[in-house]
N, C-alpha and C positions, 0 to 999 in steps of 0.2 A: 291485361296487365297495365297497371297505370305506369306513366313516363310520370318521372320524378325529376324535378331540377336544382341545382345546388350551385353554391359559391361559394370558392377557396376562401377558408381564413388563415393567414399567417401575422403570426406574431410576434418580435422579438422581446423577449423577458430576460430578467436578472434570474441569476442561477437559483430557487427556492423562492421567487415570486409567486404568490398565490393567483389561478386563471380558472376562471366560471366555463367551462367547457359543456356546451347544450347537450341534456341525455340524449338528442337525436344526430348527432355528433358520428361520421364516419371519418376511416384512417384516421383516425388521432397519430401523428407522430411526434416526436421531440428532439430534436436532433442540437450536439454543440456547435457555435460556430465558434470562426477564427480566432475572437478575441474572449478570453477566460473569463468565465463567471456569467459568461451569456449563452443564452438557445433561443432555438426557434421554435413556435408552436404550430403547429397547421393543421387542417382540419378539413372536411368540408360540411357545410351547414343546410341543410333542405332550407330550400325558401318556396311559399306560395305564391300565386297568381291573385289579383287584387283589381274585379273589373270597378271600373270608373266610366258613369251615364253625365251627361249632361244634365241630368236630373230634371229639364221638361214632363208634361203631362205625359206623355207617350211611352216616360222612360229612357229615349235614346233616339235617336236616327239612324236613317242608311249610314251615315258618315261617319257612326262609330267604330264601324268593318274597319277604318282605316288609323282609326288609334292603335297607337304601342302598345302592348302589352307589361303589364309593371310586376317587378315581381322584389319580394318583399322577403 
């Protein structure tokens, strides 16, 4: 089974604002808050992995083991 990674989006919008919400889009909630005419959007969004070489002949080095991983 693949591990899948995600990050929260939330939102606050005006009550009947229009929001681009990705088809790949989990939990969608919508919730009112405190003050009238407003809510929150939240979501969470799959993101991928994004490797980065030093772009040398070789490709890369040993010393890439020790880059961050970027996710996107």
């Amino acid at each position: 089974m693949n591990e899948r990674n995600y990050r929260v989006v939330s939102e606050v919008r005006s009550n009947g604002d229009l929001l681009d919400v990705p088809s790949d889009a989990h939990d969608v909630t919508i919730e009112p808050l405190g003050q009238p005419g407003l809510v929150r959007v939240t979501y969470l969004s799959p993101v991928r992995e994004i490797e980065f070489t030093d772009g040398g002949e070789d490709g890369g080095t040993d010393a890439d083991d020790d880059r961050p991983t970027y996710l996107a």
